[in-house]
C-alpha positions in Angstrom: -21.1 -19.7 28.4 -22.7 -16.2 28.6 -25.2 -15.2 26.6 -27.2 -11.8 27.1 -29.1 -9.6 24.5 -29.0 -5.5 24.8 -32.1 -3.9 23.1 -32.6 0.0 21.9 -34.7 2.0 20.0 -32.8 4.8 17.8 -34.7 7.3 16.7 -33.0 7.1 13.2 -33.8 4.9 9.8 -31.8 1.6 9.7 -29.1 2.8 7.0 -28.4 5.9 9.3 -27.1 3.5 12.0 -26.1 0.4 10.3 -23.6 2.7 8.4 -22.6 4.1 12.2 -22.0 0.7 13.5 -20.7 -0.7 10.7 -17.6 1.8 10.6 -16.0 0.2 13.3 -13.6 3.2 14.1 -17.1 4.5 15.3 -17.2 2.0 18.3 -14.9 4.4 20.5 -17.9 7.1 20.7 -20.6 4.4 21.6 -18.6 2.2 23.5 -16.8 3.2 26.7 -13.4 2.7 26.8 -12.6 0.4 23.4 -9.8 0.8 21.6 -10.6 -0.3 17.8 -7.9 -0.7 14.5 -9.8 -2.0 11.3 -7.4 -4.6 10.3 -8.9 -4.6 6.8 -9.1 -2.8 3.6 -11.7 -1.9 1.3 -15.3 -1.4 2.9 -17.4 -3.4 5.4 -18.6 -6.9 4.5 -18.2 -10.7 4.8 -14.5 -10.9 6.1 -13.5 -7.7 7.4 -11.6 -7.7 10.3 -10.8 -5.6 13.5 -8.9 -5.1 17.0 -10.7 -4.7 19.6 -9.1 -4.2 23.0 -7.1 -7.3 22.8 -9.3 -9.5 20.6 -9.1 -9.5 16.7 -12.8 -9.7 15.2 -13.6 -11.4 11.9 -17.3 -9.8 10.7 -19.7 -12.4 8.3 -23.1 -13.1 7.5 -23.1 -9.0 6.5 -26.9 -8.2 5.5 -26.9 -4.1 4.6 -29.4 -2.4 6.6 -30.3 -5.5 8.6 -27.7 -6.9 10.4 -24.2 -8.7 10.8 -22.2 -11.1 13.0 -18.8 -10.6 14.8 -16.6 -13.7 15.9 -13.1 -13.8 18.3 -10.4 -15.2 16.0 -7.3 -14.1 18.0 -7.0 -13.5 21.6 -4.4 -11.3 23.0 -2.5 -11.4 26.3 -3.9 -10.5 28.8 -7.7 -11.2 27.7 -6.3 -14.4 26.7 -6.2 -15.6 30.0 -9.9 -15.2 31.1 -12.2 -15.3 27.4 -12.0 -18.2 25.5 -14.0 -16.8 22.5 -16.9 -14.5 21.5 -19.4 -14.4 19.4 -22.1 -11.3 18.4 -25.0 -10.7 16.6 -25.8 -7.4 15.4 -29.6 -6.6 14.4 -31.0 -3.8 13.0 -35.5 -3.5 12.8 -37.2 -1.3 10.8 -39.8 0.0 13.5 -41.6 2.7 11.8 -39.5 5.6 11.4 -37.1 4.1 13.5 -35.1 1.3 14.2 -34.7 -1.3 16.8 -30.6 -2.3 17.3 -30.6 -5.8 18.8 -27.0 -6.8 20.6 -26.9 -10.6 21.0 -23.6 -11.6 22.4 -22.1 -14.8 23.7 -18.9 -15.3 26.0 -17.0 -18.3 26.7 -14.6 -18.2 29.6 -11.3 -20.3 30.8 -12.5 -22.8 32.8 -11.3 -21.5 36.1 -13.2 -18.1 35.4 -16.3 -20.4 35.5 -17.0 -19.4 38.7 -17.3 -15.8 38.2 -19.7 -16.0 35.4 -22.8 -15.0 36.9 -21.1 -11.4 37.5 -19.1 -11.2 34.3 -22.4 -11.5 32.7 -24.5 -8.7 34.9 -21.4 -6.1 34.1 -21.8 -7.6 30.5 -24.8 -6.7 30.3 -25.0 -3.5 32.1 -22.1 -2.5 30.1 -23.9 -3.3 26.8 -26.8 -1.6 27.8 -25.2 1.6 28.7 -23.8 1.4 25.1 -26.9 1.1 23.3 -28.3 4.1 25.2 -24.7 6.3 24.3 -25.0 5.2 20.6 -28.4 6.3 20.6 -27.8 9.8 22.2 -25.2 10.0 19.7 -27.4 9.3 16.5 -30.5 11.1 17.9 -28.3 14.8 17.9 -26.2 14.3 14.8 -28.4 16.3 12.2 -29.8 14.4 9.0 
């Protein structure tokens, strides 16, 4: 299993980018190289799901403002092969004027990519990382 938390500080009140991040057709701008259909209708909450990449995304445990979590229901070739199933948790802090975004995700692999964790997880990481620091250069121009 991989487990690795991504930490940021947004210069923006927690509604501003909970509403951002909760849009999912946002994740394109903040996250290199996804591809995202919202598979649901009707506004963000306890059950909506998404495509992302090649894995479909059930969203529950919504709490406006503060956070939500994200779990792999459906696997698509060829992700199928390597990730078993995911899980995130998505938390947003009040910190002043501005708010801490928390990414808390776990992997589990196919047992054959077991040996290959260790580096999955550093370019996990990384990758997360470099997201957190595009969605807040995003939220930081955008006026209001």
């Amino acid at each position: 299993m991989i487990e690795f938390v991504a930490t940021i500080v947004i210069n923006k009140p927690p509604a501003e980018v909970f509403r951002f991040v909760a849009h999912v057709e946002n994740n394109p701008q903040w996250i290199r190289g996804a591809h995202v259909v919202n598979l649901s209708e009707g506004s963000f909450g306890d059950g909506t799901l998404f495509q992302q990449d090649h894995v479909v995304v059930r969203v529950s445990h919504v709490q406006v403002n503060q956070g939500f979590e994200t779990e792999s229901i459906r696997i698509h070739f060829p992700a199928r092969f390597v990730l078993k199933h995911s899980h995130g948790l998505l938390q947003f802090e009040q910190i002043g004027q501005a708010t801490q975004f928390t990414l808390t995700h776990q992997f589990e692999l196919r047992p054959f990519m077991k040996p290959f964790e260790q580096l999955l997880a550093r370019k996990a990481q990384q990758e997360s990382q470099a997201a957190l620091e595009q969605l807040k250069t995003l939220l930081e121009q955008k006026k209001g």
